[in-house]
Steps between C-alpha positions, in 0.01 A plus 500: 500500500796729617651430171223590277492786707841646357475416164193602466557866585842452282309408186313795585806736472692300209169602317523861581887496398410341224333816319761712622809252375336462166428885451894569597565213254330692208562824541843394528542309195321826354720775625796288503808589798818654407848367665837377444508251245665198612854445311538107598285188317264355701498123449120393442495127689859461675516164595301288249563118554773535727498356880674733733630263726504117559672326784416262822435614837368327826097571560364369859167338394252612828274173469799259573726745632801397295705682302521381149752605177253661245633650173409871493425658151456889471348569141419855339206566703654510827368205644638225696417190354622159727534175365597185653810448303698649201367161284127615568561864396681332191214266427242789554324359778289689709659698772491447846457898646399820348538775645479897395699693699309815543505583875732292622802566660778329508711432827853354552475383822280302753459784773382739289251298386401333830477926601241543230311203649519575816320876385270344305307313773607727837449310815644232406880441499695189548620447805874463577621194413211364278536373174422845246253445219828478233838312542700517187791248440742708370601880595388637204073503448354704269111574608224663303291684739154623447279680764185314390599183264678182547898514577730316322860369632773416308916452575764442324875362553752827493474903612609556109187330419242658738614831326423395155158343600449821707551745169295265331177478732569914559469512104182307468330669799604818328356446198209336622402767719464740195205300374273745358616541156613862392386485170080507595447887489176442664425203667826551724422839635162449554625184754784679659270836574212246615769378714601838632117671587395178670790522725431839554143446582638327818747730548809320389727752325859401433666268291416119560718230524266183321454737196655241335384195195218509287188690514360165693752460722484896622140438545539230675773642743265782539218284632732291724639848634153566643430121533786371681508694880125381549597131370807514765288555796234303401714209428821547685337397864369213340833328393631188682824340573863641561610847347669401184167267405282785573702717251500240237101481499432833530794566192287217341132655583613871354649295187119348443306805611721688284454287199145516504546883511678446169241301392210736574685854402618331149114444384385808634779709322491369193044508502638907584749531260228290205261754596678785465661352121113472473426882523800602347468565111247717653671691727780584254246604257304758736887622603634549110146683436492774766876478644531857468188563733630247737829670530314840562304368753773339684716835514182624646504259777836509571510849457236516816684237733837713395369802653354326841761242507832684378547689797522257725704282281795740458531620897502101526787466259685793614486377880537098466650436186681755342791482765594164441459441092865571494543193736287281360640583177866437613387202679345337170799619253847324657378154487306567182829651320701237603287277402489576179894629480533153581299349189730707293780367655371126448410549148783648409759276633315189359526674197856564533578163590317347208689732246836376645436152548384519141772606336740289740306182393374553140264670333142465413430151657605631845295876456154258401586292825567838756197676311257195603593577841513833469195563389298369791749675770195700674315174579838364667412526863811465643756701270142799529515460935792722538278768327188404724691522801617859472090506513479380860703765631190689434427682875216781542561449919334753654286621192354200478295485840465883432291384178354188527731307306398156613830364315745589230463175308277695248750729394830255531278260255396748228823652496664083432229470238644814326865409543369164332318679217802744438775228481237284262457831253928530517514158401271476250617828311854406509406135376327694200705735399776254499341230313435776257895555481559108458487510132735799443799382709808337365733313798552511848608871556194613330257308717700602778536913402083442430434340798611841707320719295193358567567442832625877498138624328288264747658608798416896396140385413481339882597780663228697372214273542595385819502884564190490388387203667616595832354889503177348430512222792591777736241700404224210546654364779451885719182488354400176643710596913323865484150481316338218731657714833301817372196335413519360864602840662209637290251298584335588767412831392462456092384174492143513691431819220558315159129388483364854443696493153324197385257761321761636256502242346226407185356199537594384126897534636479345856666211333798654456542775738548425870474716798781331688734431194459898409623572903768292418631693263449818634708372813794364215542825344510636843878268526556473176659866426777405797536187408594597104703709641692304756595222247664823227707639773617149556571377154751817523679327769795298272564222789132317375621520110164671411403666190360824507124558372648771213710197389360326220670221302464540126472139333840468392342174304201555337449124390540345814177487610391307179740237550344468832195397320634209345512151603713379827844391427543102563947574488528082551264396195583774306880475502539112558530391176244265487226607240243212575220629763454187770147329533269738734491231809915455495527896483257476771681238708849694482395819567346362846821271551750745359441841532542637880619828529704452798837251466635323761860595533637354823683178473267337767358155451139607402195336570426351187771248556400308741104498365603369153672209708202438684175511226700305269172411255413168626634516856274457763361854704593469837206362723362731809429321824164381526480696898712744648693426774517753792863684466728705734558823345787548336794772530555650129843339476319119536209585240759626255727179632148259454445624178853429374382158618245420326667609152807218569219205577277587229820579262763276525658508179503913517802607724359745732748746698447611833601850434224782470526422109244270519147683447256219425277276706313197442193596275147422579227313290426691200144647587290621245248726663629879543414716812304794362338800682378853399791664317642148440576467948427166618132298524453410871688209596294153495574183738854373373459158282728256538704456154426222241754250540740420203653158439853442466600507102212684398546654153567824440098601412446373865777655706349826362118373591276783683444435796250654792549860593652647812250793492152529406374574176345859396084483604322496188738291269725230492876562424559147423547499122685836538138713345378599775815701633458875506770800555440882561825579323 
């Protein structure tokens, strides 16, 4: 009831954004925007068939509390995809766990995660001495986090690893966080500012933390936000048993509740959003007929609230914000500069390197190898992290109680996502313009004199729209610290008086004019002048490598752009000599088993090894016992000792070394059924089942044989023949 509650008054203010978004949209495309052009290529779909990452890693399975060797796949849409082995990701059967990111955090150890527990159900806290909720059997976990879904553990062998896996969960929770896509002019506003007024309506100014995945998913976490403190002391007395089983129900009960939340706010958002695609041709046709009326009768309004509102604003602004723009401003630029003074520095020394190993090794064969992996250096997660970090540093102290500024996530993940985007367009224009050269040179010392001057003329095309780029992020990013502190400062004495403007406006236009959205604005321009103003003085300022507004970069290359347009460079096929195009299921296959963007350099024994010694086809799976026994816990140093174990009995033939080399553990039954929730989390765990035996020499179409799943399946349809399985990517 509670639920229906909240999105029912949401739906009512997407609708009323909707009008508004879609008359910004028009008169938009109508009066078009001026601007700096931007002098990089944009590449239109980045990572096409490629996987980001692939590698094994230890996942603690909560219905038999054992920690099992799953191989991890990371493909172009961020999500983590777990299968039981490397052979069942080759074979293409269906994964184990997907998961989508958005919301998550991830952790590196167990106490700050048993912390977040511990908050999350107050009252009850492990005693001293007790068994916590989480052992992990190495020193290095990785945890993904969530406030209202299911957790997931994982671990791996080595400190070196546990900061690769780290850049690579950071990177998918990144990207999955920005889930509403940029390029809906009207749809995406209309959510966000629906987002925004209902918050407002129960006075929650600020920026907020779970603004984060798909339109669904913010919905949901918007429902649970209101949802979650009555569940907690409704349910929380009502929990049995010791501390750390109390916090594993009620972590389980939120991960339900919250799933049905998904459940409910995804049909009633998308019956809104049908609606409103319903009434649109004739919205936009009523807007394109009388938009100059419209427009007069909105300066009207605003002209009204100016004069009443105005007043108030600027002694606001003057008092309370004015003073510490400066700060703010300072605050947001070091770690932003640096940031992107450090992409600069990336991209240009992988350049650099390339050109010399290039000429050092020969020629054109080594230039298409570099340029493959090259050209997908932004989606590297661990060569991008020293450019993230100089994010973190990110600080606004004392501002940000001063302001409401719940956390500084917000701002350290846009400004990644730009870094990101700015080191893609470097990449891609220099990859143009020097496969554009390609045909013109004659030996090494052209290539290599080429080579620089591209790199030369990208580099002076980055600075300027990362100048560009990072005036207009400042600019936003004051916007969204100062605008929802005045609008709370104003409120109580503007806000009760906004009804008795409801009048102005003609009935005929109430669909895209509204009263609150017209304050809004009023209170913006109110900042906005000091705002401009503080970012011009700073761009000045030669330590943040800004460009002045006056400065304008002619387009020394008038053509570029149209290469831009053409189709995406494939440097392997088109420069490997082999003319004859491979059948569409083996491209298929190799581009899943081949193409990972990041390359394992380190001399370690990997994974792999060991697993291709174990899942020989035909070689029997190893069998589970048929009933737990009950164990001692185990120090870290035993588990990691145990496991070590079990990979000599169950491997004889494969030497296996007792130094931290050795990565892999004893796989479990291939299982076919994949644990899916809203946003691709996990289905609520069922009873566990024991495992289908498998006899001793069984062929290889048997040691592969599906057996029961650990975990439920997702209500409504069956995941068994791999149809019914459903993602939020």
């Amino acid at each position: 009831e509670r639920t229906g509650k909240v999105l029912g008054e949401f739906c009512r203010c997407y609708k009323e954004q909707f009008g508004v978004a879609l008359f910004n949209s028009v008169r938009y495309e109508i009066e078009g925007a001026g601007g700096p052009q931007a002098q990089l290529l944009h590449r239109k779909v980045p990572l096409e068939d490629h996987v980001i990452y692939s590698g094994n890693i230890f996942q603690y399975i909560e219905e038999n509390k054992k920690w099992r060797n799953r191989f991890c796949v990371v493909p172009h849409n961020y999500g983590l995809v777990l299968y039981e082995n490397k052979l069942a990701y080759e074979r293409e059967l269906p994964p184990r766990v997907l998961v989508n990111s958005a919301g998550y955090k991830v952790l590196t150890s167990v106490e700050q995660y048993l912390e977040l527990v511990n908050n999350s159900l107050p009252g009850v806290t492990p005693k001293s001495g007790h068994s916590p909720i989480l052992k992990c059997p190495t020193d290095f976990p990785l945890i993904l986090w969530h406030p209202y879904a299911r957790h997931y553990y994982f671990c791996v062998m080595t400190g070196k690893e546990q900061q690769k896996w780290r850049a690579v969960f950071q990177d998918c929770v990144r990207h999955c966080n920005n889930g509403i896509s940029e390029d809906s002019k009207v749809e995406a506003p209309a959510f966000t500012d629906a987002i925004r007024m209902y918050r407002q309506s129960k006075e929650q100014y600020g920026t907020w933390d779970m603004l984060c995945g798909n339109e669904t998913q913010i919905l949901s976490n918007l429902v649970m936000e209101e949802l979650l403190p009555e569940l907690r002391s409704a349910i929380g007395p009502r929990l049995k048993g010791k501390a750390p089983e109390r916090q594993r129900t009620w972590i389980q009960v939120s991960d339900a509740v919250y799933r049905m939340v998904y459940e409910l706010a995804k049909a009633q958002y998308d019956a809104a959003v049908a609606r409103c695609e319903q009434e649109r041709p004739q919205l936009e046709s009523t807007i394109r007929t009388d938009m100059d009326q419209i427009i007069t009768s909105k300066e009207h309004l605003a002209s009204k609230i100016r004069a009443f509102v105005l007043p108030k604003a600027e002694v606001c602004v003057r008092n309370h914000v004015q003073p510490y723009i400066s700060s703010i401003l300072e605050a947001l630029m070091t770690p932003t500069s640096q940031g992107f003074a450090e992409v600069r520095e990336v991209f240009f020394k992988e350049v650099t390197d390339m050109n010399m190993n290039v000429v050092n090794e020969g020629g054109l064969e080594k230039l298409v190898e570099y340029m493959e992996k090259l050209s997908h250096l932004a989606f590297h997660p661990v060569k991008m992290q020293s450019c993230y970090e100089k994010m973190e540093q990110l600080k606004l102290e004392g501002l940000q109680q001063r302001f409401d500024v719940s956390s500084t996530s917000v701002f350290k993940q846009r400004a990644q996502i730009h870094m990101r985007q700015q080191m893609d367009d470097a990449v891609y224009t220099f990859e143009t313009l020097l496969h554009q050269e390609l045909g013109k040179l004659q030996g090494k010392d052209d290539l290599c004199k080429s080579i620089q001057r591209i790199l030369e003329r990208v580099l002076k095309k980055f600075d300027y729209d990362s100048s560009t780029v990072r005036k207009k992020f400042f600019r936003e990013a004051l916007l969204q610290i100062t605008i929802p502190f005045l609008l709370k400062k104003l409120a109580p004495t503007c806000k009760g008086e906004l009804a008795k403007f409801q009048e102005l406006i003609f009935e005929d236009f109430a669909s895209f004019i509204l009263v609150e959205n017209t304050y809004e604005e009023v209170v913006l321009q109110s900042v906005m002048k000091d705002i401009m103003q503080a970012v011009k003085e700073a761009a000045v300022q030669r330590k943040h490598n800004l460009y002045r507004d006056s400065m304008v970069m002619h387009n020394s290359d008038p053509n570029l752009h149209l290469l831009g347009e053409g189709p995406a460079i494939d440097w392997s096929e088109e420069y490997s000599g082999q003319p004859e195009a491979e059948p569409g299921a083996d491209r298929r296959r190799r581009a899943k088993q081949v193409v990972s963007v990041i390359q394992d350099d380190e001399g370690t024994l990997p994974y792999g090894m060991v697993a291709e010694a174990l899942l020989q086809p035909g070689s029997p799976e190893p069998r589970e016992p048929e009933e737990a026994q009950p164990r001692v816990p185990l120090s870290p140093q035993d588990a990691v000792r145990e496991i070590r174990e079990a990979l000599a009995q169950e491997s004889p033939g494969a030497e296996v070394p007792s130094g931290a080399g050795m990565r892999r553990a004893a796989p479990a039954p291939p299982v076919p059924a994949a644990e899916v929730s809203p946003g691709g989390q996990c289905a609520t765990p069922a009873s566990p089942v024991p495992a289908a035996e498998v006899l001793p020499g069984a062929g290889e179409q048997q040691c592969h044989q599906r057996g029961d799943p650990e975990a439920g399946e997702r209500p409504g349809g069956s995941t068994e023949s791999g149809q019914g399985l459903q993602t939020e990517f």
